[in-house]
C-alpha positions in Angstrom: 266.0 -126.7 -37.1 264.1 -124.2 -34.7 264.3 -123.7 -31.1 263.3 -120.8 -28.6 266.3 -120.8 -26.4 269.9 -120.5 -26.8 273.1 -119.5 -24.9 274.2 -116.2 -23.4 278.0 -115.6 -21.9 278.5 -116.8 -18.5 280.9 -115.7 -16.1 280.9 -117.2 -12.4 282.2 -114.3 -11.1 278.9 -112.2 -12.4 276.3 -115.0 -13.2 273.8 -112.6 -14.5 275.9 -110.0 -15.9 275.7 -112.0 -20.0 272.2 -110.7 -20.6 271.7 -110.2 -23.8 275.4 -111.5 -25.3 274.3 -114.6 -27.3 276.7 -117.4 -27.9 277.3 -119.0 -31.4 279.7 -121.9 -31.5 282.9 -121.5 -33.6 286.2 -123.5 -34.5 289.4 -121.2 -33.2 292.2 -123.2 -34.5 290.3 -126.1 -34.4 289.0 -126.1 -30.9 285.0 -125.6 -30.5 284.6 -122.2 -28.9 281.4 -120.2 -28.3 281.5 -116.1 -29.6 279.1 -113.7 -27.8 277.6 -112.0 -31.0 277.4 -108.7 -28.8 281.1 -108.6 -27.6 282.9 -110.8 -30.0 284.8 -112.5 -27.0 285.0 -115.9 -26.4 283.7 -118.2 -24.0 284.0 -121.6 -22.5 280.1 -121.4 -21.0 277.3 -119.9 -21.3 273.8 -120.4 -19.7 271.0 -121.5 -20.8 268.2 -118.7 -21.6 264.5 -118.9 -23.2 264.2 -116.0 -26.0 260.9 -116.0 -27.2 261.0 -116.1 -30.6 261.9 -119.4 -33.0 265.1 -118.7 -34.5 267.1 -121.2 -37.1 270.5 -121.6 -37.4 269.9 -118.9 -40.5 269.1 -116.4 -37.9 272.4 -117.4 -36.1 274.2 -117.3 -39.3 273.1 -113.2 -40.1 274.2 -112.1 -36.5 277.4 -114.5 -36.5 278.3 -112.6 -39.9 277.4 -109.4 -38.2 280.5 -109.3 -35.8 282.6 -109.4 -38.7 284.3 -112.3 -38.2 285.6 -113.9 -41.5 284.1 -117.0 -42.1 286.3 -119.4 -44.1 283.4 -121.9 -45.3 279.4 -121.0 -45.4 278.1 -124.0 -45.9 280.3 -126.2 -43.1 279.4 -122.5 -40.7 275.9 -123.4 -41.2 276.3 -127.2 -40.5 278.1 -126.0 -37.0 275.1 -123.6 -36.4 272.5 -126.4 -37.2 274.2 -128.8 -34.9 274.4 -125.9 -32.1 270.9 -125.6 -32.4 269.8 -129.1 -32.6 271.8 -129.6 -28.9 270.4 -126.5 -27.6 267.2 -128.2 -27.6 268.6 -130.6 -25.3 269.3 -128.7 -22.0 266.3 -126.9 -20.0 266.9 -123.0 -19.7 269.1 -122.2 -16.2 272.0 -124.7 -17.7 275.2 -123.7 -17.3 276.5 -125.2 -20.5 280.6 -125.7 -21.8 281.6 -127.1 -25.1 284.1 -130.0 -25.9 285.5 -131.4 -28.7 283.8 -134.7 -30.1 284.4 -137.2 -33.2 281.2 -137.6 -34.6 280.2 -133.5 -34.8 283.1 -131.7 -34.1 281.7 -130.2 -31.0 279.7 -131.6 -27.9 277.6 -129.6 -25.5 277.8 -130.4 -21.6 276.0 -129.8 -19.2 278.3 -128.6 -16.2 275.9 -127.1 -13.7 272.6 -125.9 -12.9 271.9 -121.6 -12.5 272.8 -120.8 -8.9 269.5 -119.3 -7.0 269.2 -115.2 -6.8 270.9 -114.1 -3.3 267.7 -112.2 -3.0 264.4 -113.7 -1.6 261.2 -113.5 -3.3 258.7 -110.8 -2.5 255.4 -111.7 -2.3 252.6 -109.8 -3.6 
């Protein structure tokens, strides 16, 4: 699976501020979870961003691996990651997106909201 956007940490508080801290989707204790690959923290959103480049859940993979974290199973890791990425493809970039628990794949994304506007106006040129 390939795709050109993904999720970076969101914070309401500081909607912009996650720039650059993309989100992979992990399993703490059994609950769906997403892990900024910058910061290590963990998140309940993230927003929706267009990156470029095609990535796979491969490329996910080597940065998830990266932060250190250990990861119990490789091959169910990469299932999660390929799932994440399928679903990214989903949502349009500006989503606010959480995750939830499901049945059928472990984890759901959601749409919760849609970027707030920039305070600022626009300049024209």
């Amino acid at each position: 699976m390939v795709t050109r956007k993904l999720l970076v940490s969101y914070d309401e508080v500081k909607p912009y501020a996650g720039k650059g801290d993309f989100l992979a989707v992990i399993f703490e204790g059994g609950v769906p979870c997403f892990l900024g690959l910058k910061s290590r923290r963990l998140y309940k959103q993230g927003r929706m961003v267009f990156i470029g480049k095609e990535i796979t859940e491969h490329d996910v993979f080597a940065k998830l691996v990266d932060t250190g974290l250990k990861i119990e199973n490789v091959n169910d890791t990469i299932k999660t990651l390929f799932i994440y990425i399928q679903q990214v493809d989903k949502f349009k970039v500006g989503n606010i997106i959480s995750i939830a628990r499901s049945e059928t794949s472990g984890f759901e994304l959601v749409k919760i909201a849609e970027m707030p506007k920039p305070d600022r106006p626009l300049s024209l040129p």
